[in-house]
SEDOPA-858389 format. One record per residue: x, y, z of N, C-alpha, C in turn; residue number from 1; residue in three letters. Coordinates in steps of 0.001 Angstrom, whole numbers, always signed. Example, Ala and Ser with C-alpha at 12.3 -4.5 7.8 and 13.67 -1.06 7.14 Angstrom:
BEGIN
NULUM  n_east n_north    n_up ca_east ca_north   ca_up  c_east c_north    c_up  nr rest
NULUM  +13190   -5690   +7800  +12300    -4500   +7800  +13200   -3300   +7800   1  ala
NULUM  +12850   -2250   +7080  +13670    -1060   +7140  +12900     +30   +7870   2  ser
// end
This chain:
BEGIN
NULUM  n_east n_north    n_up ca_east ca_north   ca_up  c_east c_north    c_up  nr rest
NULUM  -13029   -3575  +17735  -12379    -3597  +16412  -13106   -2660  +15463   1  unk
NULUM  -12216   -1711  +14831  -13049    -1154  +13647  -12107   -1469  +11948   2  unk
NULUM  -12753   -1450  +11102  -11853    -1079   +9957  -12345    +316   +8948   3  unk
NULUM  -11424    +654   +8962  -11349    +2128   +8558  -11543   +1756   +6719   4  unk
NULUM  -11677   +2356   +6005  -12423    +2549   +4838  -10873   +2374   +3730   5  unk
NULUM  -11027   +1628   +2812   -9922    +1523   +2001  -10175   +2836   +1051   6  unk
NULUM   -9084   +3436    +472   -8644    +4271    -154   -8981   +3619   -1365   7  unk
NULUM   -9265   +4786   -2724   -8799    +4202   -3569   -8142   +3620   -4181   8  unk
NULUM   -7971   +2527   -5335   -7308    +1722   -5628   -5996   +2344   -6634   9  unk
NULUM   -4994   +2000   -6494   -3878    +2581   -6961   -2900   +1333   -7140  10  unk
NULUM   -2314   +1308   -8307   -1352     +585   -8468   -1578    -575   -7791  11  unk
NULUM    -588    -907   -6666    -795    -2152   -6213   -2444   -1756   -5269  12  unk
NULUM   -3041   -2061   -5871   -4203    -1152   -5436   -4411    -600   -3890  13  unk
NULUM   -5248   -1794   -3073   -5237    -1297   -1628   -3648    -616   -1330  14  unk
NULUM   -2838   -1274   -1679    -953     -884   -1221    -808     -52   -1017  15  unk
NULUM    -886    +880   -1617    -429    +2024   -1527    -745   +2193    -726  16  unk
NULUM   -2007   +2172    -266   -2685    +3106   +1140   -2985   +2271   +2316  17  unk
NULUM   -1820   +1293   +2532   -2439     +600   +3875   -3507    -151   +4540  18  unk
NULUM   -3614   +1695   +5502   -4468    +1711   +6775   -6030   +1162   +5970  19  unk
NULUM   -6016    +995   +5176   -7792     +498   +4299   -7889    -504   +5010  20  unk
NULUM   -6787    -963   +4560   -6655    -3133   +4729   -7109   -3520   +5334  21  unk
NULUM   -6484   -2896   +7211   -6842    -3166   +8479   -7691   -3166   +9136  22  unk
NULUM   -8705   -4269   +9730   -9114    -3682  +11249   -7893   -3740  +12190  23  unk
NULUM   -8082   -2378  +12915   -7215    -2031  +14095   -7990   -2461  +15885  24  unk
NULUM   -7261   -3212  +16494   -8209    -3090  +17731   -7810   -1662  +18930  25  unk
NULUM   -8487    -965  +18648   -8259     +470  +19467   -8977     -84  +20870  26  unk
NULUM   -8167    +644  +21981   -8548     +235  +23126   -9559   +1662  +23968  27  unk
NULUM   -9366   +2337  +24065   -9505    +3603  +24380   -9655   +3557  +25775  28  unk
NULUM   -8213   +2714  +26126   -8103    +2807  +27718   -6966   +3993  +28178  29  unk
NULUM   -6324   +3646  +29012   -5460    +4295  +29919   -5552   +6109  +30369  30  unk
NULUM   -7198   +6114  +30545   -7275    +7219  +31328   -8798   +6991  +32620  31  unk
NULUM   -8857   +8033  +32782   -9894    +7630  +33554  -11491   +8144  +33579  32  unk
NULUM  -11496   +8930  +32293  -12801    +8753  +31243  -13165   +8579  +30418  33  unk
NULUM  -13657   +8899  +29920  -14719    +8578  +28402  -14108   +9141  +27131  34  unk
NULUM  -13383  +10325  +27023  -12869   +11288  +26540  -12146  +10961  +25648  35  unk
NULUM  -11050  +10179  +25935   -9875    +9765  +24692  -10604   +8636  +23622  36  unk
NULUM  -11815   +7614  +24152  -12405    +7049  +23351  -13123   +8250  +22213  37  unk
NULUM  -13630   +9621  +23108  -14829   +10036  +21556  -13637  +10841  +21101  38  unk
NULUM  -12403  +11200  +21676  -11622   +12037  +20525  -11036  +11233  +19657  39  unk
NULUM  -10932   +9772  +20248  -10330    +8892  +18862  -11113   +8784  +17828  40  unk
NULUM  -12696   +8300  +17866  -13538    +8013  +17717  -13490   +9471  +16555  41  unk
NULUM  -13512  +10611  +16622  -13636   +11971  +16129  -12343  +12014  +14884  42  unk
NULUM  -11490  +11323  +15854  -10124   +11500  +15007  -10038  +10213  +13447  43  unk
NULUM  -11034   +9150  +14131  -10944    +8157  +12805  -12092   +8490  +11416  44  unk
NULUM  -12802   +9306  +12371  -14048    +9768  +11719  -13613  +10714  +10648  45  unk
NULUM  -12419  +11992  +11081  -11757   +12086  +10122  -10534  +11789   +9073  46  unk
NULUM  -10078  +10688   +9496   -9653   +10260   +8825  -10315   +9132   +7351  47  unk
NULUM  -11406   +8881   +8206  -11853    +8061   +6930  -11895   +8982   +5552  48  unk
NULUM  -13256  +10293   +6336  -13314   +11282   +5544  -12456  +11876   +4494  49  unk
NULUM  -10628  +11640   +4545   -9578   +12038   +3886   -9254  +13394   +4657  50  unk
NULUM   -9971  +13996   +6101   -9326   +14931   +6945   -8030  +14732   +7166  51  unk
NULUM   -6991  +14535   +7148   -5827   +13923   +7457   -4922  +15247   +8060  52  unk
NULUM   -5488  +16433   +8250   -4593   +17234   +9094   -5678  +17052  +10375  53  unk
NULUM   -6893  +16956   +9862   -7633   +16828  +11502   -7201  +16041  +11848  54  unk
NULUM   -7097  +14981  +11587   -6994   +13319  +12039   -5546  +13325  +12519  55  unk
NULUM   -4971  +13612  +11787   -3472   +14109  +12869   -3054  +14879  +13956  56  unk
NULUM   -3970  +15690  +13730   -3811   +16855  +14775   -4530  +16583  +16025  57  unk
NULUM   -5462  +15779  +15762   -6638   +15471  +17244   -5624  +13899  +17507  58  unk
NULUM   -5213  +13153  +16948   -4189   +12035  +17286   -3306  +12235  +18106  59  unk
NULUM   -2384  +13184  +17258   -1406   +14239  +17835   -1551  +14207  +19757  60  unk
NULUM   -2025  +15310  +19509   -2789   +15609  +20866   -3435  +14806  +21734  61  unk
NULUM   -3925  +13803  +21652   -4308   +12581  +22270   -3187  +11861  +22587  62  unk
NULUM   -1852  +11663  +21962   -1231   +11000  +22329    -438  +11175  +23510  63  unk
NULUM    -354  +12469  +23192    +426   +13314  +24207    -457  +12799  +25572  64  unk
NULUM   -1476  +13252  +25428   -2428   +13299  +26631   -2818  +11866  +27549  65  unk
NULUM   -2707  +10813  +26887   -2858    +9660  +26853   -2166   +8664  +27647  66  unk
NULUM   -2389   +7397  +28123    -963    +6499  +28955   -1662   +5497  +28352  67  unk
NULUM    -620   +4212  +28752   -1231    +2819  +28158   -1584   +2668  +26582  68  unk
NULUM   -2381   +1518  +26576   -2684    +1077  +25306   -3722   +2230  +24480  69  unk
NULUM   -4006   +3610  +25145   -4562    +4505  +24576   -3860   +5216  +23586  70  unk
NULUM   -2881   +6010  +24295   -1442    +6177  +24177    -652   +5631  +22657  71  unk
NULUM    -859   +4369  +23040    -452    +3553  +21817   -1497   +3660  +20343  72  unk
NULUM   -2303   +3862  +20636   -3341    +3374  +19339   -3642   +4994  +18976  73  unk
NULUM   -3378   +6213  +19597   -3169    +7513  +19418   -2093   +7926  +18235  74  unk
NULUM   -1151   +6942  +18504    +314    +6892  +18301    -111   +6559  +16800  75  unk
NULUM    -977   +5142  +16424    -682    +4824  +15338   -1428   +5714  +14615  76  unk
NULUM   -2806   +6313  +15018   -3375    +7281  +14033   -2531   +8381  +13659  77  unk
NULUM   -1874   +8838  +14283   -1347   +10414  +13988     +68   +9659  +12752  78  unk
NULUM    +261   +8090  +13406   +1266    +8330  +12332    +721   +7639  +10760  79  unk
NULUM    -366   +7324  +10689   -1229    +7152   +9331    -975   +8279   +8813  80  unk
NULUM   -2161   +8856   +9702   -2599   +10020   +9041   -1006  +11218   +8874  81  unk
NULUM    -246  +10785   +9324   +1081   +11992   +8977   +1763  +11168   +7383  82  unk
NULUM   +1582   +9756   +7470   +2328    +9155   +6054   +1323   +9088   +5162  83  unk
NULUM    -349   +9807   +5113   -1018   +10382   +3675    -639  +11922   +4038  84  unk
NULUM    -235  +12270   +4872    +304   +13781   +4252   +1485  +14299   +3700  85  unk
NULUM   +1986  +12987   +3762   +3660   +13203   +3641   +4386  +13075   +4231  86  unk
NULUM   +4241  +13414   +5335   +5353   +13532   +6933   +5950  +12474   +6796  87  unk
NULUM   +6697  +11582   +6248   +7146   +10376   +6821   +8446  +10068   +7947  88  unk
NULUM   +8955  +11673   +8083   +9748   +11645   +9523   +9184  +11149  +10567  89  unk
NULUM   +7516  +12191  +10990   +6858   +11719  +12050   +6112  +10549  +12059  90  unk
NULUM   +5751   +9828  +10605   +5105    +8672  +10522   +5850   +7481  +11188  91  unk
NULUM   +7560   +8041  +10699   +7972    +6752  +11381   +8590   +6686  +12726  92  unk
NULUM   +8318   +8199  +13438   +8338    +8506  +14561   +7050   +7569  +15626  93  unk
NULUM   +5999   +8042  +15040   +5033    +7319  +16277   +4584   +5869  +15472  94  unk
NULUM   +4926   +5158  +14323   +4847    +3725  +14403   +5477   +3047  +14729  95  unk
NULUM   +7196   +3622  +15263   +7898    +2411  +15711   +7721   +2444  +16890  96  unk
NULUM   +7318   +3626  +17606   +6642    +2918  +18925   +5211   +2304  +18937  97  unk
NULUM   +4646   +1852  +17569   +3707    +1280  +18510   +3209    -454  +17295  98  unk
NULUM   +4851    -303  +16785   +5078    -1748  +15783   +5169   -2715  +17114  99  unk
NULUM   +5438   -2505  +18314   +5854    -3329  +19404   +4644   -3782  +20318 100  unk
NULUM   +3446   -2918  +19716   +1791    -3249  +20342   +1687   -4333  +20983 101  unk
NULUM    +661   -3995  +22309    +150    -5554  +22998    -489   -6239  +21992 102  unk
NULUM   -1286   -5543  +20998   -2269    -6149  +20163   -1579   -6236  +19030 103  unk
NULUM   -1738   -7715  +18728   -1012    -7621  +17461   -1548   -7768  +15881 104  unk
NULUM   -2555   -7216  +15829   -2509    -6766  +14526   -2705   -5295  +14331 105  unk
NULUM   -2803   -4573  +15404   -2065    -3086  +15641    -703   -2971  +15398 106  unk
NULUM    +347   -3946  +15582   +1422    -3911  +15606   +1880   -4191  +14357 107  unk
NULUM    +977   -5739  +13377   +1064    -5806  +11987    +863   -4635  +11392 108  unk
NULUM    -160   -3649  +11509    -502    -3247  +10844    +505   -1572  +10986 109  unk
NULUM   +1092   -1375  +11583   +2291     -484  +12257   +3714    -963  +11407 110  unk
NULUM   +3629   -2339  +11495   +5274    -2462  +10585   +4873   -2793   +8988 111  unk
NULUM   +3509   -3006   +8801   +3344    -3066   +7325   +3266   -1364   +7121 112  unk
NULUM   +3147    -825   +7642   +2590     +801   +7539   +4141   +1382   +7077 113  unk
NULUM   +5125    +582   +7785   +7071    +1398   +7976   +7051    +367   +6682 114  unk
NULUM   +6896    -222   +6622   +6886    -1593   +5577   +6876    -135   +4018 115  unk
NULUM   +5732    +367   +3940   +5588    +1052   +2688   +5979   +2338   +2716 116  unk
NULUM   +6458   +3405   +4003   +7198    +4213   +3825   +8586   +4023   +3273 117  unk
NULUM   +9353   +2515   +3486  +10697    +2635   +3364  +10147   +1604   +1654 118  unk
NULUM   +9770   +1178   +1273   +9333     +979    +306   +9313   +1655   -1218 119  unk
NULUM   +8523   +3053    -267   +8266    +4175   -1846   +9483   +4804   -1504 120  unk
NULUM  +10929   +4717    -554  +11961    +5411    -340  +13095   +4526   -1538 121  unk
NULUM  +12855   +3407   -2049  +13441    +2638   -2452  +14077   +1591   -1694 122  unk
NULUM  +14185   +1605    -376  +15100    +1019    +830  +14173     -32    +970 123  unk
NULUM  +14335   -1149    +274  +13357    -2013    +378  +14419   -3414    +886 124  unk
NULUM  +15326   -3289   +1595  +16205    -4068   +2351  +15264   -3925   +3785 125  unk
NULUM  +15006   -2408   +4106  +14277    -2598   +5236  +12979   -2779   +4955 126  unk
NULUM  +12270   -2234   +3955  +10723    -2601   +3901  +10641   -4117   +4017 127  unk
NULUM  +11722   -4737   +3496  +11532    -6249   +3367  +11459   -6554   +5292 128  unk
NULUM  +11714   -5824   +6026  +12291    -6539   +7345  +10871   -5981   +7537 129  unk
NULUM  +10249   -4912   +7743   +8994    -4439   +8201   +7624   -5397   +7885 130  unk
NULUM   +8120   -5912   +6760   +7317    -6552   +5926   +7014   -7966   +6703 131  unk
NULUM   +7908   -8526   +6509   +8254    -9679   +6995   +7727   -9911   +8673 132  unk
NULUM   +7666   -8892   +9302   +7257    -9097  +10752   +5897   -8558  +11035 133  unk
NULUM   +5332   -8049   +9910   +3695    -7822   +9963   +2988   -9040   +9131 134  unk
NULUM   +3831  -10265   +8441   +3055   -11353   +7523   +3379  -12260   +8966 135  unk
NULUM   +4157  -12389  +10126   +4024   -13127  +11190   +2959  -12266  +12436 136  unk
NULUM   +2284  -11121  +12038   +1229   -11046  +13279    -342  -10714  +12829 137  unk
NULUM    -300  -10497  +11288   -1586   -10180  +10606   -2312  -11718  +10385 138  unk
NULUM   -3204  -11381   +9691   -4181   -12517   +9484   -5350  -12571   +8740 139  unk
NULUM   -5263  -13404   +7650   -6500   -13730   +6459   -5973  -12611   +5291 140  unk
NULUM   -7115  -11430   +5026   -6624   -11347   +3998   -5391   -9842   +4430 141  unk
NULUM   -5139   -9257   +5699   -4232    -8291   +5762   -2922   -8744   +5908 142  unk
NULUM   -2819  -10635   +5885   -1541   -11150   +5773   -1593  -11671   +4610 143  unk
NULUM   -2326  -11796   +3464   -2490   -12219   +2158   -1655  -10852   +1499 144  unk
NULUM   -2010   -9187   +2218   -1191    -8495   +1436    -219   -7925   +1621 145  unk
NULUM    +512   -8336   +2882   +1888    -7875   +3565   +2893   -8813   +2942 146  unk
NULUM   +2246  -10259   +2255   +2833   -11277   +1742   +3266  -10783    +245 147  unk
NULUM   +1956  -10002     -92   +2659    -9832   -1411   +2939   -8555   -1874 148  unk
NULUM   +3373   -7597    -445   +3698    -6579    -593   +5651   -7190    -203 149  unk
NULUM   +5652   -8226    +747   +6884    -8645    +894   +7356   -9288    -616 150  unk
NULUM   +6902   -9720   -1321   +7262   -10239   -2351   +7525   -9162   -3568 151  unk
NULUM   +7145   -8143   -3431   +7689    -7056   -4260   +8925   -6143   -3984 152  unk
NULUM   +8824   -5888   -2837  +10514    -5769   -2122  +11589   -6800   -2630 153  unk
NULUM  +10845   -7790   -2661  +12031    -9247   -2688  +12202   -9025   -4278 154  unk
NULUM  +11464   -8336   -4821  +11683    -8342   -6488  +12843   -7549   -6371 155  unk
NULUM  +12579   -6226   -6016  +13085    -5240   -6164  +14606   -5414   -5263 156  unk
NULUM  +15034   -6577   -5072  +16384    -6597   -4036  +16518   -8229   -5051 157  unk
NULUM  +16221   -8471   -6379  +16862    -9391   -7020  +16370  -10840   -6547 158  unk
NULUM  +15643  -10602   -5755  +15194   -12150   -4931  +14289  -12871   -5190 159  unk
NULUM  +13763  -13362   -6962  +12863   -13495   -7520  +12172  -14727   -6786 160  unk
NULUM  +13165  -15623   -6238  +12750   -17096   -5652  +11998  -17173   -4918 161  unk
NULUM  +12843  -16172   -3788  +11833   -15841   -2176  +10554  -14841   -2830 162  unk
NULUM  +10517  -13958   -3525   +9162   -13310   -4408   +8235  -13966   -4739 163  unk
NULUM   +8666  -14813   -5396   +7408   -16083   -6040   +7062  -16456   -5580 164  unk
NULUM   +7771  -16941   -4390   +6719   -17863   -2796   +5919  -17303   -2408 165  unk
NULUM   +6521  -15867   -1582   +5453   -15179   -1263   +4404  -14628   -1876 166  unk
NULUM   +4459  -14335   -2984   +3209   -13652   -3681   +2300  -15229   -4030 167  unk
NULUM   +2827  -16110   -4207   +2134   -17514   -4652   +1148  -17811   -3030 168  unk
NULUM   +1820  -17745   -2158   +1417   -17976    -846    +328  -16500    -394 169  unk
NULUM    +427  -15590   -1050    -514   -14244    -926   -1759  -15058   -1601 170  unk
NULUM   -1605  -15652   -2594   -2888   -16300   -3170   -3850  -16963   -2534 171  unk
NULUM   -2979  -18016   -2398   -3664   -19180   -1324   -4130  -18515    -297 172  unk
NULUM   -3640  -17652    +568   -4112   -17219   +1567   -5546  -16028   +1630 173  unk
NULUM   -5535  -15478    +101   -6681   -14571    -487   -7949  -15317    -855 174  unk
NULUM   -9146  -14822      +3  -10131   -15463   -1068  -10995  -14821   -1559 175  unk
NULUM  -10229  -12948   -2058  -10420   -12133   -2952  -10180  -12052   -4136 176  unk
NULUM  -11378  -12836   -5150  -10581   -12789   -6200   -9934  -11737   -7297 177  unk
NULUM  -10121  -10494   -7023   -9417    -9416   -7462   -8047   -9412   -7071 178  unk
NULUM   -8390   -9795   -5686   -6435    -9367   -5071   -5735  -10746   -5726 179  unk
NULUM   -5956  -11933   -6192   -5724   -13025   -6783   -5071  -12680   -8186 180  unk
NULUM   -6394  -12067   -8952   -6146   -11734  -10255   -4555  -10320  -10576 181  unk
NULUM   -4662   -9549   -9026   -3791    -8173   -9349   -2260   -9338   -8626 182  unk
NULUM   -2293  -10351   -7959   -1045   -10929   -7248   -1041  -11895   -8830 183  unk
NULUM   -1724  -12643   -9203    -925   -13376  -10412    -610  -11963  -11794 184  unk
NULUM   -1287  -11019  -11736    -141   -10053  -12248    +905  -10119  -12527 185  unk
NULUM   +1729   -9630  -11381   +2639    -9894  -10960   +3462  -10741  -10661 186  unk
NULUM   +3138  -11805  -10719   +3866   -13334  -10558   +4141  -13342  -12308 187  unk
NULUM   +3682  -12746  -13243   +3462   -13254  -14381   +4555  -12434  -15222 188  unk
NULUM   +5036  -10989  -14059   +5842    -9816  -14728   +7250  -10249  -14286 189  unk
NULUM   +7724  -11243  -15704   +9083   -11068  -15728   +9575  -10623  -16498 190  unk
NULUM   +9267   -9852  -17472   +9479    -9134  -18679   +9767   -7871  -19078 191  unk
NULUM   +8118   -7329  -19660   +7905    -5920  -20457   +6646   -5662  -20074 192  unk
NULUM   +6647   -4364  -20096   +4997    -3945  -19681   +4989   -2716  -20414 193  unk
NULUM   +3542   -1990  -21060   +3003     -940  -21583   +3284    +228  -20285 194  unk
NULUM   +3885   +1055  -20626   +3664    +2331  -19876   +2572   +3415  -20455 195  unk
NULUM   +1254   +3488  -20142      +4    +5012  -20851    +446   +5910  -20253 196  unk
NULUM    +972   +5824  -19481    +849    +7488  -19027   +1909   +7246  -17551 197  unk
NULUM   +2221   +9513  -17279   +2878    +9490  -16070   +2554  +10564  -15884 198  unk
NULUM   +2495  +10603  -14538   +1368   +11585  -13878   +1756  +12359  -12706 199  unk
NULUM   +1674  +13513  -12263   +2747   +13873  -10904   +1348  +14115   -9698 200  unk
NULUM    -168  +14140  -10107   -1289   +13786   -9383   -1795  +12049   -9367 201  unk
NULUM   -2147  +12232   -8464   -2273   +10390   -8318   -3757  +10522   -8811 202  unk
NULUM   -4814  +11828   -8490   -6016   +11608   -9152   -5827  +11545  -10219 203  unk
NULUM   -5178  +12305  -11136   -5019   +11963  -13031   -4835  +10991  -13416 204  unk
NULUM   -3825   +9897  -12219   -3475    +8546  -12890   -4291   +7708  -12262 205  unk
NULUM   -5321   +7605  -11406   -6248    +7201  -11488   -7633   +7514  -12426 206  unk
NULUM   -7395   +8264  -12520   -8629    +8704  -13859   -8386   +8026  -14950 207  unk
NULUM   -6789   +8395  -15430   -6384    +7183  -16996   -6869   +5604  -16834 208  unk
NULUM   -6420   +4839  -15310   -7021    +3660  -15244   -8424   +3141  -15553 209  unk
NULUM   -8927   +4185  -14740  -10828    +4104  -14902  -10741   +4251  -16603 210  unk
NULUM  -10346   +5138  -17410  -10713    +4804  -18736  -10115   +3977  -19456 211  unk
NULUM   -8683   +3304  -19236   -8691    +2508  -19945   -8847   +1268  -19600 212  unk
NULUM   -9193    +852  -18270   -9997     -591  -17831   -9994   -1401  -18972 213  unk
NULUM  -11584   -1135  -19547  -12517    -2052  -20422  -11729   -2174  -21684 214  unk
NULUM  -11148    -921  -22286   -9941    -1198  -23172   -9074   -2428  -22867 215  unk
NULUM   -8125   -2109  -22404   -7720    -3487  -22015   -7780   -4423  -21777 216  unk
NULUM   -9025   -4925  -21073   -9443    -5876  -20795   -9863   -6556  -22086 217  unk
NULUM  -10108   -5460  -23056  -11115    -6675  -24451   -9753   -6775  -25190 218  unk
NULUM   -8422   -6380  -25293   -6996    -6176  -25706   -6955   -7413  -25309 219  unk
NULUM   -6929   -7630  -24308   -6429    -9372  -23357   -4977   -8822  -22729 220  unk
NULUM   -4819   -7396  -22650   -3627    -7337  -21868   -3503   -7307  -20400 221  unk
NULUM   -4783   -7310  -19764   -4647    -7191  -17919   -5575   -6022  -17517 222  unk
NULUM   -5610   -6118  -16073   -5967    -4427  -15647   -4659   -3519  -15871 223  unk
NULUM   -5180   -2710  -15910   -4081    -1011  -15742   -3887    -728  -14531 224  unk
NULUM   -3123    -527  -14230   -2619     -193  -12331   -1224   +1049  -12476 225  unk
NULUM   -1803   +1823  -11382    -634    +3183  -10842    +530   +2216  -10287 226  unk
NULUM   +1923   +2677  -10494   +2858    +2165  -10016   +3872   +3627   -9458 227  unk
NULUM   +3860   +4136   -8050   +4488    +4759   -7317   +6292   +4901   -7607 228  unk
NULUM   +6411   +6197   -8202   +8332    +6038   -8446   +8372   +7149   -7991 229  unk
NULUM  +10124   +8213   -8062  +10472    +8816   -7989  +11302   +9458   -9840 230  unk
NULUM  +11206  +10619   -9831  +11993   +10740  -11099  +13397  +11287  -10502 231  unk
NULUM  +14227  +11701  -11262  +16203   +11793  -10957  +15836  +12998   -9672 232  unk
NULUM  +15113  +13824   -9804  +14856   +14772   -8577  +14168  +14015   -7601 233  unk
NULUM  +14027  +13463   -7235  +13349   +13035   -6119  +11580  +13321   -6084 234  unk
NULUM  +11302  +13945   -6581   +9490   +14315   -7338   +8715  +12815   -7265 235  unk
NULUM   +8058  +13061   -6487   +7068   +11716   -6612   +6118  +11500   -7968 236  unk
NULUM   +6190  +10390   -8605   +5233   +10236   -9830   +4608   +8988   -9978 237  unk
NULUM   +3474   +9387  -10930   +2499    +7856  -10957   +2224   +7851  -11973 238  unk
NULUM   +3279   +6104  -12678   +2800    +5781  -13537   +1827   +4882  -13936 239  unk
NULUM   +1022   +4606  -15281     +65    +4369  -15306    +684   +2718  -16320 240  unk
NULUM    +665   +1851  -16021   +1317     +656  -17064    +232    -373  -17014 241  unk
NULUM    +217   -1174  -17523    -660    -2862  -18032    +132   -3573  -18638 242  unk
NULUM    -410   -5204  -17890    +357    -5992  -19040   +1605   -6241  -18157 243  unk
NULUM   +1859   -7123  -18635   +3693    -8268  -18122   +3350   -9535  -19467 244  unk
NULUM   +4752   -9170  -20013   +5215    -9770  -21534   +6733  -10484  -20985 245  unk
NULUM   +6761  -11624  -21811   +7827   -11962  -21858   +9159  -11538  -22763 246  unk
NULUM   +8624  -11231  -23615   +9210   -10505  -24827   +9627   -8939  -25429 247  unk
NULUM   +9733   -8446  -25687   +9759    -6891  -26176   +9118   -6942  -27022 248  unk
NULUM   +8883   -7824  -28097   +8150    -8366  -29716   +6445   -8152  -28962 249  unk
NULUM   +6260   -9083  -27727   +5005    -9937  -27352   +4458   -8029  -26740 250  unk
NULUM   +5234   -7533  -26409   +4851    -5706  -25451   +4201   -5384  -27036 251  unk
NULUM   +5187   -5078  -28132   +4714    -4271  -29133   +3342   -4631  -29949 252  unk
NULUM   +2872   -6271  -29953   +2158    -6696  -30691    +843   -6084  -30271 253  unk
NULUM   +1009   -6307  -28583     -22    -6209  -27542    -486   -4454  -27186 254  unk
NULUM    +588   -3999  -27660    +796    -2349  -27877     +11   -1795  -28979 255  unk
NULUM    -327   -3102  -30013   -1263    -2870  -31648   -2477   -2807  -31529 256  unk
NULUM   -2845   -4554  -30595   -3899    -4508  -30137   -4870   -3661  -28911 257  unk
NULUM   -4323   -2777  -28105   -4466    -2134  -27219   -5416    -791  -28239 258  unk
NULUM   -4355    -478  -29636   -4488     +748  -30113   -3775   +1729  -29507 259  unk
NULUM   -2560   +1842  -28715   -2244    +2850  -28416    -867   +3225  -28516 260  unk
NULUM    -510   +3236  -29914    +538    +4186  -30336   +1774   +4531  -29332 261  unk
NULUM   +1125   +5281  -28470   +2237    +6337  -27533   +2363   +5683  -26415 262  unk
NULUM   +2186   +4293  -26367   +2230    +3630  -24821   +3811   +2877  -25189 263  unk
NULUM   +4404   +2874  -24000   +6045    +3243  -24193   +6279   +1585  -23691 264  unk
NULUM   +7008   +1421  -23687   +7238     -921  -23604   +8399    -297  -22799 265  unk
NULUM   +8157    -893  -21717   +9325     -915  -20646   +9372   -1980  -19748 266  unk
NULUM  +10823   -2057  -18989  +10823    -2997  -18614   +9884   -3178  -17324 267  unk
NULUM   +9708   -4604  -16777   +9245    -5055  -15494  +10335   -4243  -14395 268  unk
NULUM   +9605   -3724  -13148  +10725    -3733  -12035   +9832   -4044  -10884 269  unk
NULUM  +10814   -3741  -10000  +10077    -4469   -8691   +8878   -3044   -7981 270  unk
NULUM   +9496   -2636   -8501   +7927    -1184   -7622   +6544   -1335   -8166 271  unk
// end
């Protein structure tokens, strides 16, 4: 078993980026040396790093080369590392073969992976199905966040009932209390929220968070978290929001105390 290094925190923080979450059990069988273990081994090495064309490209190639459960766990690196580069054709090329893993939290961690490509696509009819079949093979806290990554789909498809369970049940099952504090967030956003900023680099809108943290926090409005959209072109963007209000009145008051003028009161949605 290894677990690969969480990404920075973004929006739904770990969320965005998965492969952090997981330990994966890599086998580095189905050949008949040593070889596909140190090129995996090479290939996770860059991936932790943020290599993600190495890490694809030596995956890549391993997979090809590969049989068995080698084969398979080849499969899921190249398709990580292809959905932080973008690729999400080929991402969801080599995870649905290997969402069907002997090992199953290789396999959780494969349909939570299709889980957030079809997710940031808006198609969260299927993220909900991806979702849903990685919170039945994960475990502790990487099924604490497939739960309440399923429960944000379920927002976002009107299904506030089945949402609340699951993200309530993400709790109980967390005994992180950050991921606690960022899931009752969200349990709490049926309203209005502050929009600071929108950003078309995810480092810029992580930078706004880091500064306005401690702001907020002495405001009493929440942490600040990136929330992943699309604008009318299809352009990926990251906005920067805090805060879930019940009110439009309760956004503006909290908009006084914040100090910040140009922070825009919009509604709650499910992304």
């Amino acid at each position: 078993m290894f677990r690969m290094d969480a990404e920075s925190g973004m929006g739904f923080p770990r969320v965005l980026f998965w492969i952090g979450v997981f330990g994966i059990g890599m086998s580095g069988g189905g050949c008949n040396n040593a070889q596909p273990s140190v090129d995996l081994d090479k290939a996770i090495t860059q991936y932790q790093s943020r290599q993600y064309h190495a890490s694809y490209a030596i995956a890549r190639d391993l997979e090809k080369s590969s049989t068995g459960a080698a084969k398979k766990d080849a499969a899921y690196l190249a398709g990580v590392s292809a959905r932080r580069l973008g690729r999400d054709a080929e991402a969801i090329r080599y995870l649905e073969g290997v969402a069907s893993h002997s090992d199953k939290l290789t396999a959780g961690a494969a349909n939570a992976e299709l889980g957030m490509i079809y997710a940031k696509r808006k198609q969260h009819r299927r993220a909900k199905s991806y979702f849903e079949r990685a919170v039945k093979m994960l475990e502790n806290e990487d099924q604490a966040e497939a739960l309440f990554r399923l429960g944000l789909s379920e927002r976002a498809l009107n299904e506030d009932t089945a949402a609340r369970a699951h993200m309530s049940l993400a709790v109980s099952r967390s005994k992180s209390a950050s991921f606690k504090r960022k899931v009752r967030t969200h349990l709490a956003a049926t309203g209005y929220t502050l929009q600071l900023g929108s950003f078309t680099r995810l480092r810029n809108a992580e930078a706004m968070v880091k500064r306005v943290q401690s702001t907020a926090l002495r405001a009493g409005v929440g942490y600040p978290r990136v929330v992943e959209g699309k604008t009318s072109s299809g352009k990926t963007i990251y906005r920067v929001r805090v805060g879930a209000f019940s009110t439009h009145d309760s956004a503006l008051k909290s908009r006084t105390r914040l100090g910040r003028r140009d922070a825009i009161v919009t509604r709650m949605t499910g992304s």
